[in-house]
Predicted model as a PDB file, atoms N, CA, C, CB and O in Angstrom, pLDDT in the B-factor column:
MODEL        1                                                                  
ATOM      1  N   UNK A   1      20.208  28.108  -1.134  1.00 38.00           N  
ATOM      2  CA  UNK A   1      19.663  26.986  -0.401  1.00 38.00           C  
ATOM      3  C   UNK A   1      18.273  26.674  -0.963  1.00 38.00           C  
ATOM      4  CB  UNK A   1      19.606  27.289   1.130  1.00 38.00           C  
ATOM      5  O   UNK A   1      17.286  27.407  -1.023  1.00 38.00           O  
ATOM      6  N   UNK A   2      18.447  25.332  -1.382  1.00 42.00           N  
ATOM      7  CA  UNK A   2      17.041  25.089  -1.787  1.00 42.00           C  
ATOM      8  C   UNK A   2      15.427  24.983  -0.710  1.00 42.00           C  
ATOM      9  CB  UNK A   2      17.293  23.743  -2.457  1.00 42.00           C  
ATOM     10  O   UNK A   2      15.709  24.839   0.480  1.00 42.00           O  
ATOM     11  N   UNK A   3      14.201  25.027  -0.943  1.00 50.00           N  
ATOM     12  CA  UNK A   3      13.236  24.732  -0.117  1.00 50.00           C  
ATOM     13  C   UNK A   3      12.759  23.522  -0.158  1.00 50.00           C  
ATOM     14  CB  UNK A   3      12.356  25.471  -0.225  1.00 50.00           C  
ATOM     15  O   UNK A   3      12.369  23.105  -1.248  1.00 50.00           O  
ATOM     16  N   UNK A   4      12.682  22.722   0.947  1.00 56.00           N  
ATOM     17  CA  UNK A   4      12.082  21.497   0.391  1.00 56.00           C  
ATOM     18  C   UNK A   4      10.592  21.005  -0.160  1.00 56.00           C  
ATOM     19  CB  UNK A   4      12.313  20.777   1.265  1.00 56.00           C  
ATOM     20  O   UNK A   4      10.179  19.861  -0.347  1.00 56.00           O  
ATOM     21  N   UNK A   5       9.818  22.522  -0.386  1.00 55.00           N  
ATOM     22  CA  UNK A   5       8.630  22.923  -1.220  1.00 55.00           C  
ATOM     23  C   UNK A   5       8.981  22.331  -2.499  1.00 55.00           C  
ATOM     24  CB  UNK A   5       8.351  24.527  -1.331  1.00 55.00           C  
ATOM     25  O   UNK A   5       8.356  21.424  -3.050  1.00 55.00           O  
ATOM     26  N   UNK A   6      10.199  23.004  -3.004  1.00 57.00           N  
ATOM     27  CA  UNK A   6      10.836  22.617  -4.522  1.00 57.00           C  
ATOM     28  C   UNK A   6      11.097  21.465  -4.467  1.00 57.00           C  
ATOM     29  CB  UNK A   6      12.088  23.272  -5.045  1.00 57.00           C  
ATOM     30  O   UNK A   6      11.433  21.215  -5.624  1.00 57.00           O  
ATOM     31  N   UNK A   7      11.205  20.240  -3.702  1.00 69.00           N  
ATOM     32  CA  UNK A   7      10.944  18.864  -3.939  1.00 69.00           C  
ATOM     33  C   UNK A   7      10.247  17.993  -4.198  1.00 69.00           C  
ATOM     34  CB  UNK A   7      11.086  18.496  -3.506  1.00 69.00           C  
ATOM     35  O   UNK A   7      10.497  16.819  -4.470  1.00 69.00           O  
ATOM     36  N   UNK A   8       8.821  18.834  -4.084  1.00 75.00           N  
ATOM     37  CA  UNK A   8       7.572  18.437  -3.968  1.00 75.00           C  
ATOM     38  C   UNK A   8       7.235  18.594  -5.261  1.00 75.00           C  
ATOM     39  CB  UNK A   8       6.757  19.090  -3.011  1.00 75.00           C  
ATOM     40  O   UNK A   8       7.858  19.361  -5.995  1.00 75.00           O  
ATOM     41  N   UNK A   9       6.336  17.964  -5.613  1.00 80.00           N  
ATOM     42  CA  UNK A   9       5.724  18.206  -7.075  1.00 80.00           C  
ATOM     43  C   UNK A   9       4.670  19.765  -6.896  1.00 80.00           C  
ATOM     44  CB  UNK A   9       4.592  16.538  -7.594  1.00 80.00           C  
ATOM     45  O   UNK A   9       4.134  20.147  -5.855  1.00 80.00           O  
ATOM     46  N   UNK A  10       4.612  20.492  -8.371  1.00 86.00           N  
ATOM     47  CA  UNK A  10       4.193  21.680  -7.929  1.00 86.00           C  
ATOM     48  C   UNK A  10       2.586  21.878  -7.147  1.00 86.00           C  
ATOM     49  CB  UNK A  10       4.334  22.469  -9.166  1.00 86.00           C  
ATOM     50  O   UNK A  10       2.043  22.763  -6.486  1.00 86.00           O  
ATOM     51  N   UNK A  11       2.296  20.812  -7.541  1.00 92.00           N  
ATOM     52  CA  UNK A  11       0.744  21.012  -6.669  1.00 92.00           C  
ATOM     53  C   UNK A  11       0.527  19.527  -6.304  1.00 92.00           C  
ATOM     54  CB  UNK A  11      -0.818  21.708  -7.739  1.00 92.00           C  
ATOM     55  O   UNK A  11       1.006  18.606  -6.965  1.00 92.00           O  
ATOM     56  N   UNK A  12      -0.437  19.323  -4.903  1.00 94.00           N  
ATOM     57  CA  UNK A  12      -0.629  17.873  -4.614  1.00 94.00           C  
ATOM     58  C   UNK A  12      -1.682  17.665  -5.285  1.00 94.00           C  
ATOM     59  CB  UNK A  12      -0.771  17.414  -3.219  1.00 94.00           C  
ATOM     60  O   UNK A  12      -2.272  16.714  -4.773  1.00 94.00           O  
ATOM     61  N   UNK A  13      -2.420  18.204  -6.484  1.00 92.00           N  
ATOM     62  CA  UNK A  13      -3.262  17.650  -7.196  1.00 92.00           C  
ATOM     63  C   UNK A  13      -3.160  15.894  -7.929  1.00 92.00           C  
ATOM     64  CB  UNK A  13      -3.302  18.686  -8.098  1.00 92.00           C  
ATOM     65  O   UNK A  13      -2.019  15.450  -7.797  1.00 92.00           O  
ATOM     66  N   UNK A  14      -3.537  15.510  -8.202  1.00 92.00           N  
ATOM     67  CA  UNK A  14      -3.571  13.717  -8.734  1.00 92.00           C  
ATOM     68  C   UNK A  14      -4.586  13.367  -9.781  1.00 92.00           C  
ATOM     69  CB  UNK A  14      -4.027  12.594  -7.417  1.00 92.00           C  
ATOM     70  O   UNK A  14      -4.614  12.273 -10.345  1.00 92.00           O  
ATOM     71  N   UNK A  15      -5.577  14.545 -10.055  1.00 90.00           N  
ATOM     72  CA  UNK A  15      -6.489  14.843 -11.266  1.00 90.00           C  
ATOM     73  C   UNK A  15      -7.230  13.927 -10.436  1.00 90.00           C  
ATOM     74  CB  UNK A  15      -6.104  14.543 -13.018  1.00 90.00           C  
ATOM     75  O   UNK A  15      -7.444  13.018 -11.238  1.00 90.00           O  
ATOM     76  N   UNK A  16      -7.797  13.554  -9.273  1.00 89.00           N  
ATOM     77  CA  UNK A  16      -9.064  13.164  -9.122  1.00 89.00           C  
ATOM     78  C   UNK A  16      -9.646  13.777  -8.510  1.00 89.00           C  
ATOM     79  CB  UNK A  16      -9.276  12.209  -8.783  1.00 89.00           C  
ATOM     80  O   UNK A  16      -9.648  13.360  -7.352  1.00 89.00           O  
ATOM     81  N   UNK A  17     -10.504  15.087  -8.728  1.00 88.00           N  
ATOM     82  CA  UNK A  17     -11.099  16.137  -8.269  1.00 88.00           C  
ATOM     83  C   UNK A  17     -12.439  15.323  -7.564  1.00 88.00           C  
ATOM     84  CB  UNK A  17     -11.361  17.286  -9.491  1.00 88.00           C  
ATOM     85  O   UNK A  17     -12.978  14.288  -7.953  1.00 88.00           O  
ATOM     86  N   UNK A  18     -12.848  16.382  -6.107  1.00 88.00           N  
ATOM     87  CA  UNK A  18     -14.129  15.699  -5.450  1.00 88.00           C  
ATOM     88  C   UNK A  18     -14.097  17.154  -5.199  1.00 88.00           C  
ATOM     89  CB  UNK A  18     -14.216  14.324  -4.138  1.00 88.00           C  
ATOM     90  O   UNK A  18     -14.833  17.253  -4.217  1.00 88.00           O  
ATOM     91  N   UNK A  19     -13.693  18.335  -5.491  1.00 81.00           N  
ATOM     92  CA  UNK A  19     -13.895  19.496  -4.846  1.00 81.00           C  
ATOM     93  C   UNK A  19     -15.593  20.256  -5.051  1.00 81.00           C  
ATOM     94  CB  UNK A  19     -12.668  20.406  -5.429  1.00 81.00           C  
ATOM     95  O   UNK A  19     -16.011  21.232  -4.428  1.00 81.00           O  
ATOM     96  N   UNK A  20     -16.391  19.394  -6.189  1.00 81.00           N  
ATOM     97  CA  UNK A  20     -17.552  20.124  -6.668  1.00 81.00           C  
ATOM     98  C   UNK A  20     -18.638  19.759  -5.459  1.00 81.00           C  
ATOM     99  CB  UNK A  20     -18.036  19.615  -8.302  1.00 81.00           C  
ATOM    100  O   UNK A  20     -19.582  20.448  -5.073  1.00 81.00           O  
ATOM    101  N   UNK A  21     -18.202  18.459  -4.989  1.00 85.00           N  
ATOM    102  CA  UNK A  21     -19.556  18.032  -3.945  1.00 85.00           C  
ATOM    103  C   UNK A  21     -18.999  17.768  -2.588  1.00 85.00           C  
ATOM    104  CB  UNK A  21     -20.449  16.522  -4.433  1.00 85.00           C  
ATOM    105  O   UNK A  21     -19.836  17.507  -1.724  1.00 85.00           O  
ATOM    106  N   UNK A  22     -17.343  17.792  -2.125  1.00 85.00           N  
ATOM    107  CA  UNK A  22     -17.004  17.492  -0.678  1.00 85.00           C  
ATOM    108  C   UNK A  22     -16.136  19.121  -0.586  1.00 85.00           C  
ATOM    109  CB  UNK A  22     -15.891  15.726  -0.380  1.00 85.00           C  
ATOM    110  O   UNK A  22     -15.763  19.922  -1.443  1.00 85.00           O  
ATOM    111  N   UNK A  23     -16.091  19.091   0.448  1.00 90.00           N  
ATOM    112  CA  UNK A  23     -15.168  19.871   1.216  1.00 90.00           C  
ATOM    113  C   UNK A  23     -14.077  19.839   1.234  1.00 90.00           C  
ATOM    114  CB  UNK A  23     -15.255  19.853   2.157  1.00 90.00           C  
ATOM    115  O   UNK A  23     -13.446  20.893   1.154  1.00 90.00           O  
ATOM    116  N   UNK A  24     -13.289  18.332   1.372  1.00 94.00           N  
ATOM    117  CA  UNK A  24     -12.016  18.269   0.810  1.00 94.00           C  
ATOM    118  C   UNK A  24     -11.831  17.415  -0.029  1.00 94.00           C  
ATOM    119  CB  UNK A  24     -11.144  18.132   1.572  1.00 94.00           C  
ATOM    120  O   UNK A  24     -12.333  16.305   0.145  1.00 94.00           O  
ATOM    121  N   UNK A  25     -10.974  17.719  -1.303  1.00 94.00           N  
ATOM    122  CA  UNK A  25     -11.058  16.651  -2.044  1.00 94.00           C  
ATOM    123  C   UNK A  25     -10.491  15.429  -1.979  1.00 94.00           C  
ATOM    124  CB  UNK A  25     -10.846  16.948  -2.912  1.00 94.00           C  
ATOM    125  O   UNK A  25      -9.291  15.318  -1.727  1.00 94.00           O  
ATOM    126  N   UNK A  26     -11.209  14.468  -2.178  1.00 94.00           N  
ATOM    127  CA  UNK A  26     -10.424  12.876  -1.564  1.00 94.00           C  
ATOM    128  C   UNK A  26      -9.642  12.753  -2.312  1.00 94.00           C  
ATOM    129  CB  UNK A  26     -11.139  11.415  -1.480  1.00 94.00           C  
ATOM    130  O   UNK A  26      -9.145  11.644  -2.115  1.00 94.00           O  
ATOM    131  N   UNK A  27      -8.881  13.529  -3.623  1.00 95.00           N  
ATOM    132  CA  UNK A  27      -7.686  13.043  -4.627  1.00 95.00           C  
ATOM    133  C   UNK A  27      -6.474  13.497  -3.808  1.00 95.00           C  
ATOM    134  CB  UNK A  27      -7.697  13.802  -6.300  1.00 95.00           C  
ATOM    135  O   UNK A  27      -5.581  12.654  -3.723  1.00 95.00           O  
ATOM    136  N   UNK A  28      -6.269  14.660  -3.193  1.00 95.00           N  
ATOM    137  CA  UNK A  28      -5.435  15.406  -2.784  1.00 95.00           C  
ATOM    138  C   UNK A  28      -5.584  15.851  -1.429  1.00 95.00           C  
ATOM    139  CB  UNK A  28      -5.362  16.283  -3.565  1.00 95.00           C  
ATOM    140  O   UNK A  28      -4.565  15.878  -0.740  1.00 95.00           O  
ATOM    141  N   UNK A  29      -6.764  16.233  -0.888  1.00 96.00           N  
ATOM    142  CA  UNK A  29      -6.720  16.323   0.496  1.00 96.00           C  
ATOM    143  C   UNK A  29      -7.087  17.844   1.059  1.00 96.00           C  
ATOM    144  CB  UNK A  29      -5.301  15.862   0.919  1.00 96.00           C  
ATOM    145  O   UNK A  29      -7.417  18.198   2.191  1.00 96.00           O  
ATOM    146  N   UNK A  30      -6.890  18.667  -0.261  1.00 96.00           N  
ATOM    147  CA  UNK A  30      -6.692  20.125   0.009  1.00 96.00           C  
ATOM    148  C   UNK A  30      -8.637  20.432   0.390  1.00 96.00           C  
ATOM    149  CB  UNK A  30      -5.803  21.137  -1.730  1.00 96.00           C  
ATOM    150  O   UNK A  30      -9.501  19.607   0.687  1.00 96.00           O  
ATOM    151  N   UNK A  31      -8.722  21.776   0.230  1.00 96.00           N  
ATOM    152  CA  UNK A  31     -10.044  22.546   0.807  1.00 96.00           C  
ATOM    153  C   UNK A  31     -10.427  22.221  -0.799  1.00 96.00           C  
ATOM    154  CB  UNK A  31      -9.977  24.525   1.581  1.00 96.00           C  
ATOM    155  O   UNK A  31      -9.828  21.347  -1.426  1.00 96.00           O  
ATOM    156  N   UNK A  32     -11.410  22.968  -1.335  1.00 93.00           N  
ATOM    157  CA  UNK A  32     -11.761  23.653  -2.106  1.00 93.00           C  
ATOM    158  C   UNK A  32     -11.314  25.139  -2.444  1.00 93.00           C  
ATOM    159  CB  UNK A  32     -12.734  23.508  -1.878  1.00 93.00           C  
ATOM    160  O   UNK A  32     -11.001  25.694  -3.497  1.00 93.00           O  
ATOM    161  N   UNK A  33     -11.408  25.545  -1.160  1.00 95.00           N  
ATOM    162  CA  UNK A  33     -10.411  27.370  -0.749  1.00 95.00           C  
ATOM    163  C   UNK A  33      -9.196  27.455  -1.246  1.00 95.00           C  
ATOM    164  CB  UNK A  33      -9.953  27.781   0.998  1.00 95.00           C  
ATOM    165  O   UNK A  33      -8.813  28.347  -2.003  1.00 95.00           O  
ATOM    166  N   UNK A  34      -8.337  26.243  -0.716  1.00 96.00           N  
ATOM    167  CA  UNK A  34      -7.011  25.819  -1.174  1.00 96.00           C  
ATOM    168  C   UNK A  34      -6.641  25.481  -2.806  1.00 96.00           C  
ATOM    169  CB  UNK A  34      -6.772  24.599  -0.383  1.00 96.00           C  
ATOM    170  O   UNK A  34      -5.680  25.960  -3.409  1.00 96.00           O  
ATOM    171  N   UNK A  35      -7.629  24.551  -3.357  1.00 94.00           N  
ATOM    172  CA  UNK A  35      -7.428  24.177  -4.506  1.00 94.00           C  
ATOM    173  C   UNK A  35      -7.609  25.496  -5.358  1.00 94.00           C  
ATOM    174  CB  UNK A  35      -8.286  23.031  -4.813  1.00 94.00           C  
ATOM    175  O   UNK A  35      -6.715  25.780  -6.156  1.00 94.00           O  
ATOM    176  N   UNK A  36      -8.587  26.227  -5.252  1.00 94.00           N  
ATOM    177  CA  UNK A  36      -8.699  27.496  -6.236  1.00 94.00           C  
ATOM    178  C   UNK A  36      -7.712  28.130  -6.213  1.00 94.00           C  
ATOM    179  CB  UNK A  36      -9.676  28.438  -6.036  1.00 94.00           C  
ATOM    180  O   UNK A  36      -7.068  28.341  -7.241  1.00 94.00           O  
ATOM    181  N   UNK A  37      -7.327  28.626  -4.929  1.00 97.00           N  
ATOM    182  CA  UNK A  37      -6.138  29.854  -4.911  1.00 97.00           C  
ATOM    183  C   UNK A  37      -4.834  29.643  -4.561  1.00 97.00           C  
ATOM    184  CB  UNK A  37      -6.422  30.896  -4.011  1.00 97.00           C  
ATOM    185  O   UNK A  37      -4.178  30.476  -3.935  1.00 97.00           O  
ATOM    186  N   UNK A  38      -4.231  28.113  -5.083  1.00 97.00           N  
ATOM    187  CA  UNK A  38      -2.873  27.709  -4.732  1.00 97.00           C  
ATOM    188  C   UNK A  38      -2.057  28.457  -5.550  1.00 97.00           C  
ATOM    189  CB  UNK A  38      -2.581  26.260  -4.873  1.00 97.00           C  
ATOM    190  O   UNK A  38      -0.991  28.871  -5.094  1.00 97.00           O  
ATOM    191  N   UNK A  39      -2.425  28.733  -6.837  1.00 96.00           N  
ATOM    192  CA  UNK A  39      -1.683  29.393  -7.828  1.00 96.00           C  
ATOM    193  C   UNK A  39      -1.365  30.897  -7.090  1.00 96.00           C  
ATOM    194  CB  UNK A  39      -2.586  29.457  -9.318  1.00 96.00           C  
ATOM    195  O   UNK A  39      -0.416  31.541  -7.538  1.00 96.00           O  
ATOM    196  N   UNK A  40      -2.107  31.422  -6.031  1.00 97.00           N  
ATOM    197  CA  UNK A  40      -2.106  32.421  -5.478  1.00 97.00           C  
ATOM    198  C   UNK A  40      -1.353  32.487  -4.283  1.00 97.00           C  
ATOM    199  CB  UNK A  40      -3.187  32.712  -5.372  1.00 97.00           C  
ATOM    200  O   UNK A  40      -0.927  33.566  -3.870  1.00 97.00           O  
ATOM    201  N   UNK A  41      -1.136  31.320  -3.639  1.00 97.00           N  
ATOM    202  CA  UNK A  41       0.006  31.260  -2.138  1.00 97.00           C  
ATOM    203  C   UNK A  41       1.269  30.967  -2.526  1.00 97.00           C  
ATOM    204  CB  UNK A  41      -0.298  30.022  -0.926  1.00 97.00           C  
ATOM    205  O   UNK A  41       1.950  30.384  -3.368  1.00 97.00           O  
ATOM    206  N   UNK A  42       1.288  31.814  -1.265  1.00 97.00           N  
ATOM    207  CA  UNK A  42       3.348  31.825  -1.022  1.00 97.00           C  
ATOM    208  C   UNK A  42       4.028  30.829  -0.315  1.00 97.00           C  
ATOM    209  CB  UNK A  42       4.006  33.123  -0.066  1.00 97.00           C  
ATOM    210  O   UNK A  42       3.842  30.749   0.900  1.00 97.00           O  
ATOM    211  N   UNK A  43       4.682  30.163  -0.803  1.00 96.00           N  
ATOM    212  CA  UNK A  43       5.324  29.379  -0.615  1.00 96.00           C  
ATOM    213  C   UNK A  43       5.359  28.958   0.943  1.00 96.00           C  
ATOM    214  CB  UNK A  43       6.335  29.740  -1.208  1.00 96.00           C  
ATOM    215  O   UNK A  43       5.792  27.854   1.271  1.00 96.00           O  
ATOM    216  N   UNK A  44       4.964  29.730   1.723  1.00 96.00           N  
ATOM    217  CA  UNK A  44       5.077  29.419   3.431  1.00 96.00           C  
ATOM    218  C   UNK A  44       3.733  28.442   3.298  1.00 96.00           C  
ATOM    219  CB  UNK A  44       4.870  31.100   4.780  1.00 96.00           C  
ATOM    220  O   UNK A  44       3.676  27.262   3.646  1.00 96.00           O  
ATOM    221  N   UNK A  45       2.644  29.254   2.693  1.00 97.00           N  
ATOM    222  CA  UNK A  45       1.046  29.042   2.708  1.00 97.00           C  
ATOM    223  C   UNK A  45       0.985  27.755   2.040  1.00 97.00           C  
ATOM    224  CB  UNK A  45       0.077  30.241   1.886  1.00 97.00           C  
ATOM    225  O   UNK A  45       0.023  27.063   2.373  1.00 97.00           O  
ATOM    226  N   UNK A  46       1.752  27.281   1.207  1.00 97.00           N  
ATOM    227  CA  UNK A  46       1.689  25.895   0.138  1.00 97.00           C  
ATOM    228  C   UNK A  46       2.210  25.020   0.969  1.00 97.00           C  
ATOM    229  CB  UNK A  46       2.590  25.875  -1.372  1.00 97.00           C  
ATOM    230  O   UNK A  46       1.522  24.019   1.172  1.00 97.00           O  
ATOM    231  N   UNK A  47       3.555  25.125   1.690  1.00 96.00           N  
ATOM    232  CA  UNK A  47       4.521  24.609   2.961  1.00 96.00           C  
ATOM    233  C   UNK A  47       3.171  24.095   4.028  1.00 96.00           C  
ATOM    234  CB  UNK A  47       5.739  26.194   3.801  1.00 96.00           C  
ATOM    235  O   UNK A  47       3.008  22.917   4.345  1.00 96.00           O  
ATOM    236  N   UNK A  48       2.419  25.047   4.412  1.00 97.00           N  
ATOM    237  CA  UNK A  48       1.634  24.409   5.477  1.00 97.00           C  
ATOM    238  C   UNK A  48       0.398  23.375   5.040  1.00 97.00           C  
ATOM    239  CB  UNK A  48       1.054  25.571   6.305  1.00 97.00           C  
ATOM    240  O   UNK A  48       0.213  22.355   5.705  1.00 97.00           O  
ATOM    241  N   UNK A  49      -0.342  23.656   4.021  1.00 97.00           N  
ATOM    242  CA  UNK A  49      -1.013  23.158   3.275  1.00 97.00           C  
ATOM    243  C   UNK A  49      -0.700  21.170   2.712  1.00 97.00           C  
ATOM    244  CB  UNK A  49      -0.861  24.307   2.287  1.00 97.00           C  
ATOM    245  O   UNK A  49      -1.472  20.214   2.793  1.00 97.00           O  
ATOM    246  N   UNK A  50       0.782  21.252   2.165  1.00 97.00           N  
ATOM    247  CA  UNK A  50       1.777  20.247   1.992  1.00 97.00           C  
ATOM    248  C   UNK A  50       1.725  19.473   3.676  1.00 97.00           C  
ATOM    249  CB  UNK A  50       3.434  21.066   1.463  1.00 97.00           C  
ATOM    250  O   UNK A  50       1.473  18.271   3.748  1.00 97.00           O  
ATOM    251  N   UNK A  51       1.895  20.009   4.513  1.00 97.00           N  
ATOM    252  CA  UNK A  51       2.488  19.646   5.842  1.00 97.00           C  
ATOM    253  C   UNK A  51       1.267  18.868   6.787  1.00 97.00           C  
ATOM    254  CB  UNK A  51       3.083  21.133   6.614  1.00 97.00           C  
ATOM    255  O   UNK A  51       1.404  18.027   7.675  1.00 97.00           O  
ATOM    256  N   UNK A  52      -0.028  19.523   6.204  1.00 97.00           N  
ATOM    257  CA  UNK A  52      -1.729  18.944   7.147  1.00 97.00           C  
ATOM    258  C   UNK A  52      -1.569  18.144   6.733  1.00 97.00           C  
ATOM    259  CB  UNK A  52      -3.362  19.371   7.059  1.00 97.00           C  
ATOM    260  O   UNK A  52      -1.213  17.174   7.403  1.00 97.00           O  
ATOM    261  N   UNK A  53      -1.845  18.016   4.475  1.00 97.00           N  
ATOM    262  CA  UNK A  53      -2.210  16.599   3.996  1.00 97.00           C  
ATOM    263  C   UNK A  53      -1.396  15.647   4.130  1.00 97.00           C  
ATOM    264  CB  UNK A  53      -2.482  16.508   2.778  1.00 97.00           C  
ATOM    265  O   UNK A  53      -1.691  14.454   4.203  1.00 97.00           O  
ATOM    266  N   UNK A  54      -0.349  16.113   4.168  1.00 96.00           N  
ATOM    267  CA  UNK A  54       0.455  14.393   4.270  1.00 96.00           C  
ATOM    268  C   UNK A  54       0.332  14.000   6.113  1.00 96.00           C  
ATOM    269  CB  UNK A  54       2.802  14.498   3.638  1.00 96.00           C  
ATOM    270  O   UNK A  54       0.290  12.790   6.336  1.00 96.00           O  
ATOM    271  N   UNK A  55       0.287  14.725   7.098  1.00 97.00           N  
ATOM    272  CA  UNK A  55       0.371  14.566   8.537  1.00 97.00           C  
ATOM    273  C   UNK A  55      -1.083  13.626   8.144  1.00 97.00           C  
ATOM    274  CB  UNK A  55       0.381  16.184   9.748  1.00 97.00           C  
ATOM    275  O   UNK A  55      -0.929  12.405   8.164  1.00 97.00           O  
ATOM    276  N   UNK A  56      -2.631  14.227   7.751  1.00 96.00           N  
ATOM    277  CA  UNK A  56      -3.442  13.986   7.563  1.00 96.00           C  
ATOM    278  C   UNK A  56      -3.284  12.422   6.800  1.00 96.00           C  
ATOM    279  CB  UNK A  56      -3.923  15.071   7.107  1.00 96.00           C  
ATOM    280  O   UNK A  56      -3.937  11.513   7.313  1.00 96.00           O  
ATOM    281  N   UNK A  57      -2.624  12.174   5.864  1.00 94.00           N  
ATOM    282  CA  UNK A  57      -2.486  10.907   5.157  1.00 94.00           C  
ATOM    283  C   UNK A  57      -3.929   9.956   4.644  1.00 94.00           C  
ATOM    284  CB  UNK A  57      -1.614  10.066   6.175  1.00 94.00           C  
ATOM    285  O   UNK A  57      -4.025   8.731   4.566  1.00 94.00           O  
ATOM    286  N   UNK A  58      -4.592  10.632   4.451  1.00 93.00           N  
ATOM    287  CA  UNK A  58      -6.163  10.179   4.172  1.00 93.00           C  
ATOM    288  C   UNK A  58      -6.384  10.446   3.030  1.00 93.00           C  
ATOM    289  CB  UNK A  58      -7.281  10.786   4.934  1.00 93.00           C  
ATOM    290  O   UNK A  58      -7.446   9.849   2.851  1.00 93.00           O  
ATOM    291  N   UNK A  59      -6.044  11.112   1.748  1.00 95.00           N  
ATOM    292  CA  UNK A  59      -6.392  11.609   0.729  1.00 95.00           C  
ATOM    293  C   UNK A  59      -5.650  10.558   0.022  1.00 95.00           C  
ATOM    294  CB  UNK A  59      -6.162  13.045   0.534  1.00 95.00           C  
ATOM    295  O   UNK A  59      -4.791   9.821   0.506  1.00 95.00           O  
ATOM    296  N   UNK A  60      -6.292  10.592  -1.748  1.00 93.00           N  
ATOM    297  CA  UNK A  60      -5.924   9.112  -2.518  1.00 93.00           C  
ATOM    298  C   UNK A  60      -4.373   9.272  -2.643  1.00 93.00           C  
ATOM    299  CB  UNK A  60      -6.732   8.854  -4.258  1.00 93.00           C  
ATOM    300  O   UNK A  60      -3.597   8.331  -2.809  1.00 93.00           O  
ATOM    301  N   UNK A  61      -4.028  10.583  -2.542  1.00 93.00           N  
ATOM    302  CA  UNK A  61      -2.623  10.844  -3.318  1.00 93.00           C  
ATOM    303  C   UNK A  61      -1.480   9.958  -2.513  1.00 93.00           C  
ATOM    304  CB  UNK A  61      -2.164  12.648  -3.296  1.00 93.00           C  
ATOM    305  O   UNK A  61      -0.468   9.489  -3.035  1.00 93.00           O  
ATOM    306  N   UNK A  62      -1.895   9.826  -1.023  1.00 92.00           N  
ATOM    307  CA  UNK A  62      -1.098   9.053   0.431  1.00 92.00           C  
ATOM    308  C   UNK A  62      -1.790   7.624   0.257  1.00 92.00           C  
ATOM    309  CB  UNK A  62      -1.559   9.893   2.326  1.00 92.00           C  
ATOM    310  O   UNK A  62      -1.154   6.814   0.931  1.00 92.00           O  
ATOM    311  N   UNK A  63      -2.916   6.991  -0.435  1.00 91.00           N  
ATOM    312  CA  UNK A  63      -3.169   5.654   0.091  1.00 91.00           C  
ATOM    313  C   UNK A  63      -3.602   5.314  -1.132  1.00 91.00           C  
ATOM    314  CB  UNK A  63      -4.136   5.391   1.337  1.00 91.00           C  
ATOM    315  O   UNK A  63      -4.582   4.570  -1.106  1.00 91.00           O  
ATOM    316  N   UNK A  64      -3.254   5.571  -2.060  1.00 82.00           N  
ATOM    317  CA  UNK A  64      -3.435   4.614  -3.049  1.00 82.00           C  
ATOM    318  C   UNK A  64      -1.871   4.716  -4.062  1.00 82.00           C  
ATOM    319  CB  UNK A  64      -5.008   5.024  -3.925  1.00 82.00           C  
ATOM    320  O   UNK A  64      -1.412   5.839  -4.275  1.00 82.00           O  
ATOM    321  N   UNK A  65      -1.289   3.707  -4.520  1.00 67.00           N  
ATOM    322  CA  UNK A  65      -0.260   3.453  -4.715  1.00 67.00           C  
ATOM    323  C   UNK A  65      -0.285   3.711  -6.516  1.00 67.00           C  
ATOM    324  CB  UNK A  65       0.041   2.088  -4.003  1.00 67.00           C  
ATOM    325  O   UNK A  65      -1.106   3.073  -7.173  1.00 67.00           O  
ATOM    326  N   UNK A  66       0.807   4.818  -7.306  1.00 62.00           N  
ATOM    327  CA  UNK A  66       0.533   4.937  -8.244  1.00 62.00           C  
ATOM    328  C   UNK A  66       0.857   3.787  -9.729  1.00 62.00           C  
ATOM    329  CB  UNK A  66       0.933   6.040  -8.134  1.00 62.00           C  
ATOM    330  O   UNK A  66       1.740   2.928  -9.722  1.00 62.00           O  
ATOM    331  N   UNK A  67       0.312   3.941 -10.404  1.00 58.00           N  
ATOM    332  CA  UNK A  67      -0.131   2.667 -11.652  1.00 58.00           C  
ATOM    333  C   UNK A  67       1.250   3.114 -12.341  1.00 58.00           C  
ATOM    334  CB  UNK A  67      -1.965   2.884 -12.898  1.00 58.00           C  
ATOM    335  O   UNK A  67       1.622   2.576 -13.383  1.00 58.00           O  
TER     336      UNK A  67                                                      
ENDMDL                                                                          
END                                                                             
């Protein structure tokens, strides 16, 4: 049975990093905490992470439409 994690692209990154001067980055939505150590969470931890930003829908990756 697949996860619907594996549907997702592997990270909600979008290469427009704000993580050096905000708290969350406006490309993606994640922490800074999050962005460093995603390569490091388990799939539950990425699942919930996936589940704020899009509920959240404020980050560029949800409101700006891709080129």
């Amino acid at each position: 049975m697949s996860s619907p994690l594996h549907s997702q692209p592997d990270s909600p990154c979008i290469g427009v990093c704000s993580t050096l001067f905000d708290e969350v980055c406006k490309g993606c939505g994640r922490t800074a905490t999050e962005v460093s150590n995603w390569v490091f969470m388990t799939d539950d931890e990425k699942r919930a992470v996936w589940e704020r930003i899009t509920r959240d829908g404020t980050a560029m990756r949800f409101t700006h439409a891709p080129d």
